[in-house]
N, C-alpha and C positions, 0 to 999 in steps of 0.2 A: 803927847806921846807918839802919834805917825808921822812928826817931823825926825822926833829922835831916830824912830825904827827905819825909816828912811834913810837916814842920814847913817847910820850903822851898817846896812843893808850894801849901800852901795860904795861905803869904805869898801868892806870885804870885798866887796867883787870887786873893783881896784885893786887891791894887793894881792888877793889870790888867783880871781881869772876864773872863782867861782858863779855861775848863771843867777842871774838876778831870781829867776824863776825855783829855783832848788831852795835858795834861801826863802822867800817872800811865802809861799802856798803855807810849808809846816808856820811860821814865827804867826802868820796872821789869824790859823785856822786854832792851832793849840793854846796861844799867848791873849788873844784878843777877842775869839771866839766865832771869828769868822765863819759863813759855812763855806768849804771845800768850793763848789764852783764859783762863787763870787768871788775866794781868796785865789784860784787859776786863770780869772778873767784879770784882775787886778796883777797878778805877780807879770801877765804877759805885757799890760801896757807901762808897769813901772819899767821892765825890762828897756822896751823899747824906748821909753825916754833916756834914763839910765845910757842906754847903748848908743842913743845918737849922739850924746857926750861922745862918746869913742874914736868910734870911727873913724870921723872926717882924721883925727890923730892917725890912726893906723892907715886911710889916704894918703895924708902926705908924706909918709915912712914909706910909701910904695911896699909894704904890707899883706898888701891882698892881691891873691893869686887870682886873674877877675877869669880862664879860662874854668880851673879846679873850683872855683865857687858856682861857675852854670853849672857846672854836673851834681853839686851838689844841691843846689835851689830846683835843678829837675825832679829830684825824688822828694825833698822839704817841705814845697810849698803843696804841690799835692797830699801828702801826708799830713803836714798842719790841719787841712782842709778839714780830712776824716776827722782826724782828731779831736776835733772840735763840735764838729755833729756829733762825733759820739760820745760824747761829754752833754751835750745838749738831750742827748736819747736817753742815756741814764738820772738826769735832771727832773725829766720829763714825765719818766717811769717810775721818781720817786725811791731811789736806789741807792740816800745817800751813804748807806753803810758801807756799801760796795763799792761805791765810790772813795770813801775814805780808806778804807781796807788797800785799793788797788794803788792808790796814793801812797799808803805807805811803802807796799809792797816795794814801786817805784824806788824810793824815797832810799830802802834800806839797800836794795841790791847794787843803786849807782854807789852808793855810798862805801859797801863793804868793796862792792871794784875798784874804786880807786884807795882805796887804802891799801889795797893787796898791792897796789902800783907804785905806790906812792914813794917805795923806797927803789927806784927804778929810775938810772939819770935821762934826764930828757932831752934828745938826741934826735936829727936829725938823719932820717936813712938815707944817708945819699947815694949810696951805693943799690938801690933799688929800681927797681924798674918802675915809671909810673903808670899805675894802676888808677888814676883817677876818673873813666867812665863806670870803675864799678860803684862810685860814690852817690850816682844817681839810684840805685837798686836800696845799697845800707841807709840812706841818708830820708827813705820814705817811712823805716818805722820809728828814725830818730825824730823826723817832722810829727809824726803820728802822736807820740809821745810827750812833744811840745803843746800841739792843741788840746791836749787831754789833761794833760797835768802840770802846763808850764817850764817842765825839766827837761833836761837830759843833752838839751844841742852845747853845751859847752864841754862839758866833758867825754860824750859819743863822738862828738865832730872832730875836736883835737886828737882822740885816738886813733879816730880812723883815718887820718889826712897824714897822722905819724908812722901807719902802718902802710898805707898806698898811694906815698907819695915822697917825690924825694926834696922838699918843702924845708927850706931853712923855721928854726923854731919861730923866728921872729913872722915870717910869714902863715905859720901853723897857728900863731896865734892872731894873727890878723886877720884872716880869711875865717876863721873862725868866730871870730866878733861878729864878722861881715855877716855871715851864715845867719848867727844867730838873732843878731840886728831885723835882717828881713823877713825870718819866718817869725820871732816875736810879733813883728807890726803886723802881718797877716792873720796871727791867732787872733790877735787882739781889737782889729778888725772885725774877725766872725764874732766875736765876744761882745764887742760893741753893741752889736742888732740884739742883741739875745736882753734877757732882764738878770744877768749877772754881773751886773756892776754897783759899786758905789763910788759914790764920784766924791762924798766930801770925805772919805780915808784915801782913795788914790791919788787928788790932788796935794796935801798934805804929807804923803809921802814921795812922792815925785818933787817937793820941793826940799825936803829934807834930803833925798836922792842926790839933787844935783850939786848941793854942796859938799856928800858925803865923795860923789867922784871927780870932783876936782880936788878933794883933800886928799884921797888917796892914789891918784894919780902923781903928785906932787912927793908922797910919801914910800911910794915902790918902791925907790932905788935904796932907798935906807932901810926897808923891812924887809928881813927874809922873809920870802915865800913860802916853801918846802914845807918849815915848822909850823906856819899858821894854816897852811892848806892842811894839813895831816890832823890837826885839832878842829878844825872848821869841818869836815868831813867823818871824825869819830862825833860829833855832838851833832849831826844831822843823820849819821846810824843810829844815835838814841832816837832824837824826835821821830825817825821812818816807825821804829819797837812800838814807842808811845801810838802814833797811829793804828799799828795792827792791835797791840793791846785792846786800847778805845773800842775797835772795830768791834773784836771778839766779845767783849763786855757785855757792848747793845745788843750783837747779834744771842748772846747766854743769858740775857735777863728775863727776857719772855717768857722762856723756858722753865728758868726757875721761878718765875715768877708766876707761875701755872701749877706749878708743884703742892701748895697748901687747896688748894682748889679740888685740884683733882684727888686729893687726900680725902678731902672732906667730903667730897662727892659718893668716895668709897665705904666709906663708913654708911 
């Protein structure tokens, strides 16, 4: 089964340009039973194998804007940093509701954003001025966001590189790989030291992975995008619901579950 999900996992992100990390946390924590930080340590180094399949591709496409990438790796990689401590501090403290709650939260707000977008052509501003030192300031609670919950630098990074910066799409998506390429490897680094790993589901799906993105890399030019991102994106607003759902459940059962107690007590 973590060859298949693997292997699915990183089709999508081939044809869509969806973050290995958005898919991988929900499928692993609600589908397989993962808990939450092991499934955010794991979605970071599938990502990063995942992504160095890439890359070197969007290298020799001269692809990646390597000036517009330091400004954005200045605020990233710092930001991953915290991210990740603070993910290890609510571990730590034994927080997993809040944890999964905040996951969701995550989970649903990228999701209903880019749906609101999603019927919006994708377009290069070139007529803009560039703005890409401010990507050092945006790009640290994007990183923040990545060591905490594995999400968010594919879809933050591309908007904001679409918004401040006069970046052909091809290279919005390349540097954006790049982006997310290296602050992956750095969460998953800090991840490494920590005791949130498993190693016999991440090996297993990292090899399902790599066949999943050579098939879909192979498969892009013949599948529309648009339609599969917009359905890949409604059924990851369901899974963010299911997380708060979950959330609320554990956090409301104590409660009620205290209720015939203190009944009784009454009497």
């Amino acid at each position: 089964m973590p060859y298949l999900i693997g292997f699915v996992i990183a089709l999508f992100i081939a044809l869509t340009g969806v973050g290995a990390g958005t898919i991988t946390v929900p499928v692993l924590v609600l589908f397989l039973g993962v808990d939450a930080p092991v499934a955010v340590g794991i979605g970071l180094m599938f990502a990063t194998a995942v992504k160095l399949i890439l890359v070197p591709a969007q290298i020799a496409r001269r692809n990646v804007a390597w000036k517009t990438l330091g400004f954005m790796l200045a605020g990233g990689v710092p930001g991953v940093i915290i991210g990740s401590l603070f993910l290890k501090h609510l571990v730590t403290a034994g927080s997993q509701n809040l944890l999964n709650a905040i996951l969701g939260f995550i989970l649903v707000t990228t999701a209903a954003w880019q749906i609101a977008n999603s019927f919006k052509p994708i377009k290069a501003n070139e007529n803009a001025r560039d703005r890409s030192p401010l990507l050092a300031w945006l790009m640290f609670p994007v990183g923040a966001e990545v060591g905490f919950s594995s999400a968010g630098a594919g879809a933050l990074g591309s908007a904001a590189l679409l918004s401040l910066t006069p970046l052909a799409p091809a290279q919005v998506v390349g540097t954006d790989i790049a982006f997310g390429f290296i602050v992956s490897l750095i969460g998953s680094g800090a991840h490494w030291f920590s005791h949130t790993n498993n190693y016999e589901l991440l090996f297993p799906l990292i090899a399902g992975g790599v066949f999943g993105a050579v098939s879909g890399t192979l498969l892009s030019t013949r599948v529309p995008r648009r339609p599969l991102r917009f359905a890949l994106w409604v059924w990851l607003l369901i899974l963010g619901g299911q997380f708060l759902f979950n959330s609320y459940q554990a956090w409301a059962a104590p409660r009620h579950g205290a209720t015939p107690v203190h009944t009784a007590l009454l009497k």
